[in-house]
C-alpha positions as CSV (number, residue, x, y, z in Angstrom):
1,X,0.0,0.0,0.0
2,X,1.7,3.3,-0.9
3,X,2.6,5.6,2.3
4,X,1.2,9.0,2.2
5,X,2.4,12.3,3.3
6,X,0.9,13.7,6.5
7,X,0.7,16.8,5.7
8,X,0.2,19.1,2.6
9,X,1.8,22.4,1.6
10,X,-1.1,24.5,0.4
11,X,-1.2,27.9,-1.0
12,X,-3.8,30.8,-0.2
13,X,-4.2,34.6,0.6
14,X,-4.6,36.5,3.5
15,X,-6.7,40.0,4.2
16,X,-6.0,42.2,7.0
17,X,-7.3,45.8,6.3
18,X,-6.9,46.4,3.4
19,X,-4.2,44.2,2.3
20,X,-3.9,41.3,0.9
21,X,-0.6,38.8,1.2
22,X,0.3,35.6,0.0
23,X,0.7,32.7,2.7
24,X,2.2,29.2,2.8
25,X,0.4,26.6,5.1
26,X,1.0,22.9,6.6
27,X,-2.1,21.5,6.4
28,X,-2.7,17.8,7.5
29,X,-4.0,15.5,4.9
30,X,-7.1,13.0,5.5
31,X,-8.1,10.0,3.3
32,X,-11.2,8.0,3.2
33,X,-10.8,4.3,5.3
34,X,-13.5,1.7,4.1
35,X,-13.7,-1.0,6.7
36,X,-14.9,-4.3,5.6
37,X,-16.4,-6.9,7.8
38,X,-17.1,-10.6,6.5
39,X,-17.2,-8.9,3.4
40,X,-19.8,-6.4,4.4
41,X,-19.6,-2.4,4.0
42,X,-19.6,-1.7,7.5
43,X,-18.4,2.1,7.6
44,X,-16.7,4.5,5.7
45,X,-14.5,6.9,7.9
46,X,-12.0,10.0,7.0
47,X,-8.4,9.9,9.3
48,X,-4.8,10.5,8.6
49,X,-2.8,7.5,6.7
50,X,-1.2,6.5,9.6
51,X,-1.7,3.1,11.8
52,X,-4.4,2.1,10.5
53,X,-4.5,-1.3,12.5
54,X,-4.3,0.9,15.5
55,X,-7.5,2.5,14.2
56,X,-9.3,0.1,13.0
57,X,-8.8,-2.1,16.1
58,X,-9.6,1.1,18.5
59,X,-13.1,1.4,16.5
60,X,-14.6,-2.1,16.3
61,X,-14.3,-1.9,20.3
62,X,-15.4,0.9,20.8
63,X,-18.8,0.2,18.2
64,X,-18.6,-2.9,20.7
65,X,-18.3,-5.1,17.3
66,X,-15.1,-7.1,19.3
67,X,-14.7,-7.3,23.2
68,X,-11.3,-8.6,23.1
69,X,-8.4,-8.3,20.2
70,X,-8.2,-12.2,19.8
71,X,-11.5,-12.4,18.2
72,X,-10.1,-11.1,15.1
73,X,-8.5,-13.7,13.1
74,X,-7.1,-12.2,10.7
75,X,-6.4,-8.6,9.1
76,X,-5.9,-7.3,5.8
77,X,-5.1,-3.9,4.5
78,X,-5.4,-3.0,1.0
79,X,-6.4,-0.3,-1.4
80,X,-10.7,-0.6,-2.1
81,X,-11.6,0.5,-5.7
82,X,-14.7,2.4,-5.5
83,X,-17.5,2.8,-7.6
84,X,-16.6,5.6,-9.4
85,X,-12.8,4.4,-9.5
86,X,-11.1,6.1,-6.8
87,X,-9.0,3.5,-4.7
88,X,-9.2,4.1,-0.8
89,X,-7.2,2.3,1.9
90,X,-9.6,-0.8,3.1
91,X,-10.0,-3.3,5.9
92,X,-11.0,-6.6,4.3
93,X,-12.1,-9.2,6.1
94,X,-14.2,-12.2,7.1
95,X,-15.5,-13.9,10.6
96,X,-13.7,-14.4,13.8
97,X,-14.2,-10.9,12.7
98,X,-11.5,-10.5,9.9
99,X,-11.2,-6.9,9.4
């Protein structure tokens, strides 16, 4: 899966008074995550590309969709081609719950 920058360098303008100025921001970047359960849509969530397993993990307890990390036998991470082509960062899986 390709890494991703965490942040952006964006462009933009600035008024105060009556003059404008040209600034430079840092801006973090956020992707779509599709998480896929026994190969059921389940949710589709916007976060920074960064440990996704962590994430993932984090929300099936909290949804209270696992009560202990064992029940998830296995784990796979892969880019989701969607409808209209785009590709997203996915969580595929099948029952223990395989995420």
């Amino acid at each position: 899966m390709p890494s991703h920058d965490l942040t952006k360098t964006f462009h933009s303008f600035a008024c105060s008074g009556d003059e404008l100025s040209s600034e430079t921001s840092e801006l973090i970047v956020e992707t779509t995550l599709e998480i896929v359960i026994n190969r059921k849509k389940h949710v589709l969530i916007m976060f920074t590309s960064q440990m996704i397993r962590e994430l993932v993990v984090g929300y099936l307890f909290t949804e209270g969709l696992i009560s202990n990390i064992t029940e998830i036998e296995e784990c796979i991470v892969s880019l989701v081609r969607k409808e209209d082509g785009d590709q997203v960062p996915g969580f595929l899986g099948q029952k223990g719950i395989m995420v």
